[in-house]
N, C-alpha and C positions, 0 to 999 in steps of 0.2 A: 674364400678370402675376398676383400672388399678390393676394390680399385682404391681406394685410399689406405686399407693400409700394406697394399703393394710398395706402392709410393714410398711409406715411411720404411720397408725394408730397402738395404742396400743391394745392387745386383750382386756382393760375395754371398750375402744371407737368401736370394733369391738361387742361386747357382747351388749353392749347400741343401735347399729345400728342396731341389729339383734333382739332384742325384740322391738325396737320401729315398726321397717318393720312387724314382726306379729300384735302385735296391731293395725296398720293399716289393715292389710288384715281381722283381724277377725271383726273392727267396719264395712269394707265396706263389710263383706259375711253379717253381723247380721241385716245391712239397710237395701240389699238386703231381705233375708229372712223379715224381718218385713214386707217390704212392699210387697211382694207377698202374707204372710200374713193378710195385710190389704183387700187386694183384692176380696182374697177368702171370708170375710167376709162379704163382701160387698153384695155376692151374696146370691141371695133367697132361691137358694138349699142349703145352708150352714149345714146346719141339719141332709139331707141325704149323704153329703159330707162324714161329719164327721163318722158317721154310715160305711160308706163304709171303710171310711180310717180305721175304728177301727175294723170292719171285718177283711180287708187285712191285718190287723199287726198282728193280732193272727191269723190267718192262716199261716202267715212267724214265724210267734212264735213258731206255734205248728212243723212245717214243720223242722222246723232248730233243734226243740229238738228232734224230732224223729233223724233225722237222726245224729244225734251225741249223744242220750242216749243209742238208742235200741243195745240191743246186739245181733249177729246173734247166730243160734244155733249152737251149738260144730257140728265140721263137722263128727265125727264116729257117731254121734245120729242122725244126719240126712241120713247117709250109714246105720243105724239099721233101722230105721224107712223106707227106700226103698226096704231093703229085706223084712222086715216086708209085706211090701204093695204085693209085687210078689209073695211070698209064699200064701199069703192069695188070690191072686187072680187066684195061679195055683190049691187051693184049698187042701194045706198041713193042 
């Protein structure tokens, strides 16, 4: 569509354009996905499929919360905890 006749649509007719163009795109990703869907079900392994997939998604589960819960240790506690280590193995 031109810049001119953008222009001559009004932004209700541009706002109606622009949600009708996603509901199109999310019915044809949702057939897509369904029927890939279907597929997968189709098959014999479907069981240990599932099993795997549900492995992998809590191993990304647990992976993503470690690394965005865990807090590192204060950095002078891990400078104590190193002279700690030296002294102790100079034998103070």
């Amino acid at each position: 569509m031109t810049q001119d006749a953008r222009r001559h649509l009004g932004p209700d007719r541009q706002a109606v354009l622009l949600v009708a163009g996603l509901a199109d795109l999310a019915v044809t990703t949702l057939g897509s996905a369904l029927g890939s869907v279907r597929g997968l079900l189709r098959r014999s392994d479907a069981p240990e499929l599932a099993r795997e997939a549900e492995h992998e998604l809590l191993a990304r589960g647990r992976l993503l919360l470690e690394r965005h819960t865990a807090v590192p240790p204060a950095h002078l506690e891990v400078l104590a905890r190193a002279a700690l280590a030296r002294q102790a193995a100079d034998g103070r």
